[in-house]
Each structure stands twice: as C-alpha cells, then as structure tokens.
N, C-alpha and C positions, 0 to 999 in steps of 0.2 A: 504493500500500500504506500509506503514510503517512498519508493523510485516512482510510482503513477502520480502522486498528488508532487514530486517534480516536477515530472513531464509537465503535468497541467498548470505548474508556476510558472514554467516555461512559456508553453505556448499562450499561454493568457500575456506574458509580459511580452512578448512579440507582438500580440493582437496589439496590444497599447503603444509601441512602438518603444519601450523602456530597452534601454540597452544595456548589453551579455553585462558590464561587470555590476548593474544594477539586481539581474537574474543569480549573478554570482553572490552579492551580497544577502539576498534573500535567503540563498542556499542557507550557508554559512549561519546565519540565526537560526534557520530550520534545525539545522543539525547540532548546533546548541542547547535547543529545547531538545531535540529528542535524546542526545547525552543525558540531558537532566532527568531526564524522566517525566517531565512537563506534557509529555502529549500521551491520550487517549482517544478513543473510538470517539467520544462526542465532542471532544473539540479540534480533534487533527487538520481540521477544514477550515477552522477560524485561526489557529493557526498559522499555518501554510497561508492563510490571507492577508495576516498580521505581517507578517513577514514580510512579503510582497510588497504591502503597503507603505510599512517603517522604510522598508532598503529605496522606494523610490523618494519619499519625503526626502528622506536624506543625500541621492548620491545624485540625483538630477535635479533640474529645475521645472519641476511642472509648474505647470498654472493650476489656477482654483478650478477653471473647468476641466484640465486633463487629470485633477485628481477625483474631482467626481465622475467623469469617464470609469476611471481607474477603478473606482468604489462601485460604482453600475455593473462591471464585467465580473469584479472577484463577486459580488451578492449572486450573480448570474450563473455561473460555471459554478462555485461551492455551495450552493445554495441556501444560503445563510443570510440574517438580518443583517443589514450595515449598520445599526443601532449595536447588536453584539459586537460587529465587528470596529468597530467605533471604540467598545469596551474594551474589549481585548486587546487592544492595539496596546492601549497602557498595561494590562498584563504578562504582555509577551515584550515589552520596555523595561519594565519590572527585573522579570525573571534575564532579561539579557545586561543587568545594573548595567542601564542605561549606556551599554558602551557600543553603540552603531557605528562610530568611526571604527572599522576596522584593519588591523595589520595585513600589509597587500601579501604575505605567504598566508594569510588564510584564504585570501579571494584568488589568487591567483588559478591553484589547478581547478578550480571550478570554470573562471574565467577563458583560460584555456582547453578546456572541454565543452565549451559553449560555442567559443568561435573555431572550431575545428571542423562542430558538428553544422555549423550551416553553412 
C-alpha cells in the first residue's frame, strides 16, 4: 500500500505541475511518519496528502489559487475532507518537529528516481 499511495503522490503532483524535488520532498516526510509509526489504515490517505501539501507550501511558490487547485485534487484522488486534511496538515508538522527544510542526501535518491523515471 505504501509504494501505490507513492505512485499516487506522484502522479497527482504531476497532474498539479509540482516539480520531482517537491514529489521528492513529500517522499521523504512520508517515510518519516511511517519510521515513526504514525500511519495506519485510517489515516494513511491524509497523510500521504499532508505531505504533498506541506512539501509544496514549502519548496515552491504556488499561488493561493494553485494551492487550492492542489487541495481540490488531493480531497479528489484520497478521498478525504480538506477540512481533515487542513487538520492534519498541523499533525503531520507536529510529528515531522516542524523540520521541512530538509538535508539534500535525504531528497536526493528520491529526486533522482523521479527524474530518471520520466
């Protein structure tokens, strides 16, 4: 489940036009919460949205409307409230103490697995 709800950070961050080292960034949370032990069956989806969402706030420059774009697409494909996922967001900031800037050997082999594969 973990490699598919990838895939689908993926190609939803394509859909949005967010770029690999933003999809890399997402990763890399992901795989933070799930070290922790943070994800389960009922939230693995808000999650994996959280994520998405945090890594574009931070490493690009959307607008207020490509982020609600952004927030229409992940509610769409994980099927989820953007009201949760609004919540969550601060949850999965929490559990990441607050450290989004991340060190480029973590984003890197993600980043280069991304642009290899398109």
């Amino acid at each position: 489940p973990i490699c598919s709800l990838k895939r689908e950070m993926r190609n939803l961050s394509e859909e949005c036009n967010l770029e690999p080292v933003t999809v890399s960034m997402a990763y890399v949370y992901f795989e933070k919460l799930v070290l922790q032990g943070k994800l389960n069956k009922q939230n693995r989806k808000l999650c994996a949205g959280a994520c998405v969402l945090l890594a574009a706030k931070i490493s690009s420059d959307l607008r207020k409307h490509e982020v609600k774009h952004l927030i229409d697409k992940l509610e769409e494909r994980f099927r989820f409230n953007r009201r949760d996922l609004i919540g969550f967001e601060f949850t999965v900031l929490v559990a990441l103490e607050l450290a989004l800037y991340l060190p480029e050997n973590q984003v890197l082999p993600h980043y280069r697995r991304l642009t290899q594969q398109s």
